[in-house]
N, C-alpha and C positions, 0 to 999 in steps of 0.2 A: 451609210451605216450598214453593220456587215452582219448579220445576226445569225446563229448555229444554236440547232437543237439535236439532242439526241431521240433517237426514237427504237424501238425495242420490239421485237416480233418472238413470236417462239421459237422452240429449237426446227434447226432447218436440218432435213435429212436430205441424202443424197445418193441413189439408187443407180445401179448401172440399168439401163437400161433392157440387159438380158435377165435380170428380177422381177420375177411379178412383183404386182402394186392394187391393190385394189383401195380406190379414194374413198369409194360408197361404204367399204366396211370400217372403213375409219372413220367415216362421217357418224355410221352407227354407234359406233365405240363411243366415243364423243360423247352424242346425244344420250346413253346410256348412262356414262358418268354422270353427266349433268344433272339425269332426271334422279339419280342414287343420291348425289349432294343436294338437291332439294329435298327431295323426303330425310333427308335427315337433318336440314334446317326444321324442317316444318317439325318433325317428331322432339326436336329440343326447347321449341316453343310451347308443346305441349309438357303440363307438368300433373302426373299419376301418381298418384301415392295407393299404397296398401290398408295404411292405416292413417289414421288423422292426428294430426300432434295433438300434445296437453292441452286443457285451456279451450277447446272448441266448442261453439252453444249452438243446436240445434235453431234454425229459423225456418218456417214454414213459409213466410209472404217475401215477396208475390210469387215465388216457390218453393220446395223441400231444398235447402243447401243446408250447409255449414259453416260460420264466421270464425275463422281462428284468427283475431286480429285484423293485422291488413289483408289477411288472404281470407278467398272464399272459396270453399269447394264445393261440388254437387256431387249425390251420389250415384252411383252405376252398377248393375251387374253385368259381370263378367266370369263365361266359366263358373257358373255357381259360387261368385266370389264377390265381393263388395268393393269396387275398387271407387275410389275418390279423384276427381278430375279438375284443376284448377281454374275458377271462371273469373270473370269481372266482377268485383261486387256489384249486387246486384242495385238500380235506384231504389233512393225508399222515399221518395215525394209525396207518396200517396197515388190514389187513382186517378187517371187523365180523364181530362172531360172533354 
């Protein structure tokens, strides 16, 4: 039995050898992109609002946030400014023993 895969690598260049090359600053490059596309996963995970929708009821336990439905926000300043940050709702089991 005869079996064929295909397999796929990136674009491959090809340099005459009277070109410079430097590997380490492409390795940097790289690693740069990569760490820009993580922080902008990470920043899209986070959700900041300015203001807080309709319909939001102050809760104080088991700390100061805000319930607008399924979402919960807590609040922050910023820049002399009130910004709202999206959390987990919080448990409300009561206190652990």
């Amino acid at each position: 039995m005869l079996l064929s895969a295909n397999s796929y690598s990136g674009t491959v260049v090809v340099r005459p050898s009277s070109q410079a090359f430097d590997a380490f600053a492409v390795r940097d490059l790289v690693s740069q992109q990569h760490q820009w596309q993580e922080l902008l996963r990470q920043q899209e995970q986070i959700n900041i609002l300015q203001s807080l929708p309709l319909g939001c009821v102050a809760v104080t336990l088991p700390f100061d946030h805000f319930s607008c439905g399924l979402q919960s926000y807590r609040p922050y300043q910023y820049q002399d400014k009130p910004v709202y940050i999206q959390i987990d709702p919080p448990m409300s089991d009561g206190p652990s023993q």
